[in-house]
C-alpha positions in Angstrom: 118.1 169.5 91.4 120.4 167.6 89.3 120.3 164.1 88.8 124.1 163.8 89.6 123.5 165.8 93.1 120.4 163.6 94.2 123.1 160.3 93.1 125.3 161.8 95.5 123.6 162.7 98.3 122.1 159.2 98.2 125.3 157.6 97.9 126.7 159.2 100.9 123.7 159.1 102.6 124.3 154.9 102.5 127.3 154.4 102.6 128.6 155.9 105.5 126.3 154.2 107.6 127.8 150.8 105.2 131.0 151.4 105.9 130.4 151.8 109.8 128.4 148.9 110.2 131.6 146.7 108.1 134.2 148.5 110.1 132.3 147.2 113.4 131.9 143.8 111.8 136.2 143.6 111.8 136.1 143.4 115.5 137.2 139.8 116.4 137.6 137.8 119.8 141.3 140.3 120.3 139.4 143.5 120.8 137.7 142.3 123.8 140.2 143.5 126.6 140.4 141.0 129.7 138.1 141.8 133.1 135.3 142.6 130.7 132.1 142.6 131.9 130.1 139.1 130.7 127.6 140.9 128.9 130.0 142.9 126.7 131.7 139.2 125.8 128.6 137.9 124.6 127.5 141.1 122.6 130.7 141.1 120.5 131.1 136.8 120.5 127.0 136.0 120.8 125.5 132.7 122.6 128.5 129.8 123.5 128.0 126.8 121.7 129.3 125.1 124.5 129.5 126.1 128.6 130.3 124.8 132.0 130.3 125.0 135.7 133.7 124.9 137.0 135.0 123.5 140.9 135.2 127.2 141.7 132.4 128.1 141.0 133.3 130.2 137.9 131.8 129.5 134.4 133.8 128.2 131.3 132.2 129.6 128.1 133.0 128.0 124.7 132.1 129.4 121.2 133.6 126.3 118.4 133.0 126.1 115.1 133.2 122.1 115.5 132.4 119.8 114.0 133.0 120.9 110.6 135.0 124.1 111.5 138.4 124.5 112.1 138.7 127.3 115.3 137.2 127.6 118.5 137.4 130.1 121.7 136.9 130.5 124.9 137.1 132.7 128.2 136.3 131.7 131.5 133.7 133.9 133.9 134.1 134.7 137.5 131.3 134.2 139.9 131.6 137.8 139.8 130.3 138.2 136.0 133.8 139.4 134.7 135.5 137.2 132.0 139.1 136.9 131.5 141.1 136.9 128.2 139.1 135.6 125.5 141.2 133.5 123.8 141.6 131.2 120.9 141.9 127.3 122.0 142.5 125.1 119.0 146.6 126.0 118.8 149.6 123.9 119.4 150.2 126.2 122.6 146.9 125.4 124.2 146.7 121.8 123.4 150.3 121.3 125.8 148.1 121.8 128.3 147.4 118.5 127.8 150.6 117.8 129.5 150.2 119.2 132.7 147.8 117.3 135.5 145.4 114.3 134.8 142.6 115.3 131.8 139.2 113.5 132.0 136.7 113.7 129.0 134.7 116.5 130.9 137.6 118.4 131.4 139.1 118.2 127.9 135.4 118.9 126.6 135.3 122.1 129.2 139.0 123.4 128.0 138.2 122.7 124.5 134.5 122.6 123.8 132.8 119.3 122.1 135.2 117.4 119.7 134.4 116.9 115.6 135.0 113.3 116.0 134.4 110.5 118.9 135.4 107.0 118.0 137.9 104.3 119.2 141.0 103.2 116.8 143.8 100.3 117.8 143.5 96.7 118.2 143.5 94.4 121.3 145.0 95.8 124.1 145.8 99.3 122.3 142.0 99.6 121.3 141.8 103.5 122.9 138.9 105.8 122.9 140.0 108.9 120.6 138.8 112.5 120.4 139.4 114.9 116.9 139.5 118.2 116.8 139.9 119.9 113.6 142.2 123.0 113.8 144.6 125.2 111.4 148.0 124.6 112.4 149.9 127.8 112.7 146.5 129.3 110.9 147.8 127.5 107.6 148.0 123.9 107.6 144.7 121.9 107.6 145.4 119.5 110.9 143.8 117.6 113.1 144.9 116.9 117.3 144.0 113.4 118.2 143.2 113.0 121.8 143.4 109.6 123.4 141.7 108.5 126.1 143.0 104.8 127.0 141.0 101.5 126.4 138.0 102.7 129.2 138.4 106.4 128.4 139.0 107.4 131.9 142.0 109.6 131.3 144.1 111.6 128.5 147.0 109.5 127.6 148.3 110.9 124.5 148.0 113.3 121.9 149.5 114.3 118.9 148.6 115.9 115.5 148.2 115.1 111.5 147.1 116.6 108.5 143.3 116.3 108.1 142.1 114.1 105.8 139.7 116.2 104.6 142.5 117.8 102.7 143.9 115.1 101.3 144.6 115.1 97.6 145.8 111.9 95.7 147.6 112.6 92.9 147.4 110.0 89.8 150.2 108.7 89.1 151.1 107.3 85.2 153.4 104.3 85.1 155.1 103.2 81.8 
């Protein structure tokens, strides 16, 4: 046999198993249709980094990339075992939930997963209890979403969103 024939057959021999195993490595969160099974969810998105019981009796499972990443997701099972739409919860969208009802810290951490940052920021009677998340703005922008809890943290109070300082650069600037 030649040597350019045993190359070959060697070459294809690898790389079409290669080039299966990276196509299946493209699947992301989006290809898991909703009303899947939980055991197909995990196989594709592995172990949560984060779950919880809710009222209902249903499970919230949370896979974050916090504290240091910037995305996390999330998909909540039915007593049955079947999970809904996996989807991703570090957005602008998903943080106007915030809006809507009364948001303890257990509940933020169960919509969102754990935060990057815990701390407190104000002074006197604006001291507040504040929650970061790290996130990509419109999958771009480096951000974070502040969450504020009030002085005792008891509830959500406000939120809003800011570059993350991470990113910042400063520039030198030359003066005559």
């Amino acid at each position: 046999m030649k040597p350019s024939r045993i190359h070959n057959k060697t070459l294809a021999r690898y790389t079409i198993p290669l080039l299966a195993v990276l196509l299946s490595a493209c699947s992301t969160y989006r290809d898991i249709p909703a009303n899947s099974p939980e055991q197909l969810v995990l196989s594709k998105m592995g172990r949560p980094t984060h779950q919880c019981q809710l009222p209902d009796g249903s499970r919230r499972l949370i896979w974050s990339t916090q504290p240091s990443g910037q995305y996390a997701y999330g998909t909540t099972i039915s007593k049955e075992g079947i999970a809904d739409k996996v989807s991703s919860l570090l957005t602008e969208s998903h943080f106007r939930r915030l809006n809507e009802g009364t948001w303890t810290q257990q509940a933020v951490v169960c919509e969102f997963g754990p935060p990057a940052e815990t701390g407190r920021t104000g002074l006197g009677e604006k001291n507040e209890v504040v929650w970061t998340y790290r996130y990509k703005q419109a999958n771009y922008w480096n951000n974070v979403m502040y969450v504020y809890f009030g002085r005792h943290g008891e509830q959500v109070t406000h939120y809003h969103s800011g570059p993350d300082p991470r990113y910042e650069v400063e520039l030198p600037f030359f003066f005559d």
